[in-house]
C-alpha positions, 0 to 999 in steps of 0.5 A: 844420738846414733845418726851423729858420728865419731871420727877415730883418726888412728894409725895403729890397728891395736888401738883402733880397735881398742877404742871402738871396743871401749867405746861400744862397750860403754853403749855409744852407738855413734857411727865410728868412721876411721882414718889411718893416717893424716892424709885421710883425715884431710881429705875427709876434713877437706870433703866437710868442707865442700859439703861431701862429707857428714860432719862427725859430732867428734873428732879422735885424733892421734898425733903421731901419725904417717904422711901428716901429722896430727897437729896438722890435721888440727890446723886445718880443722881449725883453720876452715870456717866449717870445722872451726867449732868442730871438737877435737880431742888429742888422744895420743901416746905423746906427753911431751910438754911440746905437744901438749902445748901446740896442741891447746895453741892450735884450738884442741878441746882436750889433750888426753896421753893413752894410758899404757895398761890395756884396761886404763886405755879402755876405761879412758876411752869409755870416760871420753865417749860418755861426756864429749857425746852425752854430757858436752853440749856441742856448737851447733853445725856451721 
């Protein structure tokens, strides 16, 4: 499963690293690639659907983040016949109900608040991985 790959959209170096480490630390040899803010995440969205970009079996997507925020990448994600299916997992620091519920509103798969302790943030992290990339049976690409 190595020739798929995992889309981190993440502003924050700290927790960056942090899910890659969790993640690798959980096996998962998916190819990581990361934007840093939501800018980035559109332009590589935008480049999937011109057939630029390798469509991720997995998107990681914070909501507070600077230039377009996460709920916007989500809507665009959504919004493209190419990603609609694409899943997308919030993975944010955010719990407000607000959030939440825009979220599921705009089509997200699952809503996930990161934990605050440094090892529940690495042990969510690793529960994600194993069933969005080795239980969850994904649609087939557009």
């Amino acid at each position: 499963m190595s020739e798929s790959m995992i889309l981190l959209v993440e502003d924050d170096p700290d927790h960056e690293a942090l899910a890659i480490r969790a993640l690798r630390k959980a096996n998962v040899a998916n190819e990581i690639r990361v934007a840093h803010d939501g800018a980035e995440a559109l332009d590589y969205v935008n480049g999937i659907v011109k057939g630029e970009q390798r469509m991720p079996q997995l998107v990681l997507l914070d909501l507070k983040l600077p230039k377009v925020e996460g709920l916007e990448v989500l809507r665009a994600i959504r919004a493209a016949d190419k990603t609609s299916l694409l899943p997308v997992v919030i993975l944010t620091s955010s719990d407000e109900e607000r959030d939440i519920v825009s979220s599921y509103r705009l089509g997200v798969n699952s809503y996930i608040r990161k934990p605050v302790n440094f090892n529940d943030f690495a042990e969510a992290t690793r529960q994600l991985g194993m069933y969005w990339l080795l239980l969850n049976q994904c649609p087939p690409p557009q």
